[in-house]
C-alpha positions in Angstrom: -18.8 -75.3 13.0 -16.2 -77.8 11.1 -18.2 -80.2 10.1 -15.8 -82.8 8.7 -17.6 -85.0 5.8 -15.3 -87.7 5.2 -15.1 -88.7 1.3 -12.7 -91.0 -1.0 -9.1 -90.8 -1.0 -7.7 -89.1 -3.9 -4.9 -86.3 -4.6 -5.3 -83.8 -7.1 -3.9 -80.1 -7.3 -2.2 -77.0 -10.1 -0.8 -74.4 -10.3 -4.4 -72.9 -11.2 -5.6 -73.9 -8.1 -2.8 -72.2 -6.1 -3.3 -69.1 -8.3 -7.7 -69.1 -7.3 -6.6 -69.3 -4.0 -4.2 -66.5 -3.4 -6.4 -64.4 -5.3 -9.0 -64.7 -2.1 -6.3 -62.8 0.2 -4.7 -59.5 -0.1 -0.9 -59.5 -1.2 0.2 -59.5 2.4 -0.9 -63.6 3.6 0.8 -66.4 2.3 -1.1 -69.1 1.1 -0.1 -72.6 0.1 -1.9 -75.5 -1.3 -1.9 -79.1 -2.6 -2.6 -82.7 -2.2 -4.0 -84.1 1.5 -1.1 -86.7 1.5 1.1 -88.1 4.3 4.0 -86.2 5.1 5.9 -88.8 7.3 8.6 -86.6 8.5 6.6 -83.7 8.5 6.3 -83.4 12.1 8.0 -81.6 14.9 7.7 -82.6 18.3 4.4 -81.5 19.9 2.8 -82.0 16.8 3.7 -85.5 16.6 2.4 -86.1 20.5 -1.1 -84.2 18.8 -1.2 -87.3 15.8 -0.5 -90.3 18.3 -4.7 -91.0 18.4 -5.0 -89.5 14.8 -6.1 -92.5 12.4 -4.3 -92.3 8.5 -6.9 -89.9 6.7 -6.7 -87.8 9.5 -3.1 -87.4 10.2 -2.4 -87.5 6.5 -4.1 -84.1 7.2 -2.6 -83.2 9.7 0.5 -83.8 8.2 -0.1 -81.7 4.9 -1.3 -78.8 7.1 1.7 -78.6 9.1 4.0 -79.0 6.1 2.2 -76.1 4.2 1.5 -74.1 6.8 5.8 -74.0 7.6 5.9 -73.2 4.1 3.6 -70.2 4.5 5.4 -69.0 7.3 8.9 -69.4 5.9 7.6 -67.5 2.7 7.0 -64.6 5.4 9.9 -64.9 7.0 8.7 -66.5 10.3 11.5 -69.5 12.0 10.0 -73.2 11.9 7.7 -73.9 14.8 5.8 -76.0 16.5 2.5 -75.7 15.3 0.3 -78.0 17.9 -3.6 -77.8 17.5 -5.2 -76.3 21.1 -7.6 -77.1 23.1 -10.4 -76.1 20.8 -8.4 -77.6 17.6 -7.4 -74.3 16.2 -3.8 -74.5 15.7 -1.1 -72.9 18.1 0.8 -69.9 15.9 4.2 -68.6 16.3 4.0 -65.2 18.2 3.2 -62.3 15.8 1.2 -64.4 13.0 -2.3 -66.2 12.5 -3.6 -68.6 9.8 -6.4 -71.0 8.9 -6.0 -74.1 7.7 -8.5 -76.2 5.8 -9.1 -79.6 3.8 -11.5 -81.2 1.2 -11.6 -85.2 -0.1 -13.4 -85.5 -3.2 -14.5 -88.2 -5.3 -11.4 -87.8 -7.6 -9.5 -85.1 -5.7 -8.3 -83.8 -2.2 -7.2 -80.7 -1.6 -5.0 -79.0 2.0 -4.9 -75.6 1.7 -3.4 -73.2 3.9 -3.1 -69.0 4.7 -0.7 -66.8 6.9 -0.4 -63.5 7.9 1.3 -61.3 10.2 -0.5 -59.8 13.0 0.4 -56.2 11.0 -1.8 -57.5 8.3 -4.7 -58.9 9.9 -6.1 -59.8 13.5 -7.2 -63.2 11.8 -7.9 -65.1 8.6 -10.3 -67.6 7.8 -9.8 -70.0 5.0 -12.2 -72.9 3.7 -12.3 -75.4 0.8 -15.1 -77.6 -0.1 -16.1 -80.1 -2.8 -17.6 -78.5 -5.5 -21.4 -80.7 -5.3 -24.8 -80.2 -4.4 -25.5 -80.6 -1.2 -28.1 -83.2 0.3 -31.7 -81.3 0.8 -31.4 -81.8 4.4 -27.9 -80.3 4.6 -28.8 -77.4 2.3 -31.8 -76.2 4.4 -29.7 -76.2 7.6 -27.3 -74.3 5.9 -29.2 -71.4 4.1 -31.5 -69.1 6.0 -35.1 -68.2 4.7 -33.2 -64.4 4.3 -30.5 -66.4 2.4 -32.7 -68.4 0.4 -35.2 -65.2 -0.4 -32.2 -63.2 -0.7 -30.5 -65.5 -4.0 -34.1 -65.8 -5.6 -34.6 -62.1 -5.9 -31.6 -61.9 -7.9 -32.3 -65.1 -9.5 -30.1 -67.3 -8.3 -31.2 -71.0 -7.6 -29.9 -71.2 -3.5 -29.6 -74.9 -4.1 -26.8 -74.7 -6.7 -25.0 -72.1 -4.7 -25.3 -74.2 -0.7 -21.9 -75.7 -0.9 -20.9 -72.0 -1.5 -23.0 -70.6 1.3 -21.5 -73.1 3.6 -18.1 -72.9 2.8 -18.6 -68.8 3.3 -19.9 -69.8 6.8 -17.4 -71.8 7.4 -14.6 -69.4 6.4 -16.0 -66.8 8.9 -16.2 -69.4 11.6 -12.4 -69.8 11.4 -11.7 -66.0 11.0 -13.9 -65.2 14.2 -13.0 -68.0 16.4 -9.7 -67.6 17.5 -10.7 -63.6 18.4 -13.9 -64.8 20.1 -14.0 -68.4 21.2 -17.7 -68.3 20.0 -18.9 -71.5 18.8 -21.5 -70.7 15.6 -24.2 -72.4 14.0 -24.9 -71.8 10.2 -28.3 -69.8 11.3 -26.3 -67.4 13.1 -24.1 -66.1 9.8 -26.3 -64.4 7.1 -24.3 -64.3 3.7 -25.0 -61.9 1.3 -23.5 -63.7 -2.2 -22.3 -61.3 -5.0 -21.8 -64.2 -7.2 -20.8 -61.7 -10.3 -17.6 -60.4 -8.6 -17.1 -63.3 -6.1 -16.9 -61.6 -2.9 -19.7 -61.6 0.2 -21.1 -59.6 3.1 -21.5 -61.9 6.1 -23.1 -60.6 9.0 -23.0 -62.8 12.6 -26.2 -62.4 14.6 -25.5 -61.5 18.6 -25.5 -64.0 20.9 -28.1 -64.0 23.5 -27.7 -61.6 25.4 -25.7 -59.3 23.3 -27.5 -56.1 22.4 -29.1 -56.3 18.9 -26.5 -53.4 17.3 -23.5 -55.8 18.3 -23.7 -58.2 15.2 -20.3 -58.0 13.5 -19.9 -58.0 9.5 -17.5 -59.4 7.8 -16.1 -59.0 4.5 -15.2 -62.0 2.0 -14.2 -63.2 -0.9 -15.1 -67.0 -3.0 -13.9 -69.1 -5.9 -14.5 -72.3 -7.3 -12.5 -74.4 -9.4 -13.7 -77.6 -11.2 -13.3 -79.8 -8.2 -13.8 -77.2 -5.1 -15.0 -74.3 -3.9 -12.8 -72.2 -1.6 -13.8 -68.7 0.8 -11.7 -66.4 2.8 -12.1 -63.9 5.1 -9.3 -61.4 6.5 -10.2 -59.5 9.4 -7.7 -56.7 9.0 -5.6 -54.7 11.5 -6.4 -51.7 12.8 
């Protein structure tokens, strides 16, 4: 369910911005943020076998990802690694840790953002930023479910203003689930449950055919927005 939307080049990031986003995660991951820029020596060997096809806006993200994510993991302790996407794109971590990386270009800003943690802390973690916009009609209704849309009316919410927030929610339990599951997911198949006042949602994933109806899984999260993005996480926490 990453669904890249190209947009603009642009670089823009603070200290604010690093703050929101640690504040989505418990005290044990490591997050790190800023500008999607190139990071020419940024690199290590299987990675840069990984960014031969990449054209420039892509590896520039490539390359910020890697460079935050080493600084995540040297925050926790972890030795530099290669950190080479899979088969599936989710990148290869060092033995005993798991992150998400994620990346938004805006009109006037871009934004790489990264989270660790050790396995101790949590089986997964799924991290997403977005640009903070309204989305196109079209996207927004195959984004929010009837339940969803019923759901942020009875409260009084207006579902449009809050899609991006909805999607970025779905998108931040994709990459928590995924690497645990292998389960590809399309937006009808994660219900989100928005507490706007304290930031935080319930997402529930639907079975998969064939699954018995009690085996949807719930997941907890939590959401943000700045002026120029909105960010969700999602921490699946060790037993």
């Amino acid at each position: 369910m990453d669904r890249r939307r190209p947009g603009p080049p642009g670089a823009a990031h603070s200290s604010d911005v690093q703050d929101e986003l640690s504040g989505l995660f418990s005290s044990g991951v490591a997050v790190r943020s800023g500008p999607v820029v190139p990071h020419p020596t940024a690199l290590r060997p299987l990675e840069l076998q990984a960014a031969k096809a990449m054209g420039r806006a892509r590896r520039a993200e490539f390359e910020s990802g890697r460079a935050l994510a080493r600084q995540a993991l040297a925050a926790l302790g972890a030795p530099a690694a290669d950190l080479p996407p899979d088969g599936d794109r989710v990148p290869a971590w060092p033995a005993g840790y798991c992150g998400s990386v994620s990346h938004a270009r805006c009109a006037d800003a871009s934004l790489c953002a990264v989270a660790v943690a050790p396995l101790g802390e949590c089986l997964s973690v799924g991290l997403d930023v977005e640009c903070a916009r309204m989305l196109e009609p079209r996207v927004a209704r195959r984004v929010v479910t009837p339940f969803e849309w019923q759901q942020l009316a009875a409260e009084g919410f207006d579902a449009g203003d809050l899609a991006v927030t909805l999607f970025a929610a779905k998108e931040a339990v994709y990459k928590a689930q995924f690497p645990l599951t292998r389960r590809f997911l399309d937006f009808p198949e994660v219900r989100i449950h928005l507490n706007s006042p304290e930031g935080t949602f319930a997402a529930t994933v639907m079975p998969a055919a064939g699954d018995e109806p009690a085996g949807a899984a719930v997941f907890a999260g939590r959401f943000c927005h700045t002026a120029e993005f909105v960010a969700a996480a999602v921490e699946i926490p060790a037993p």
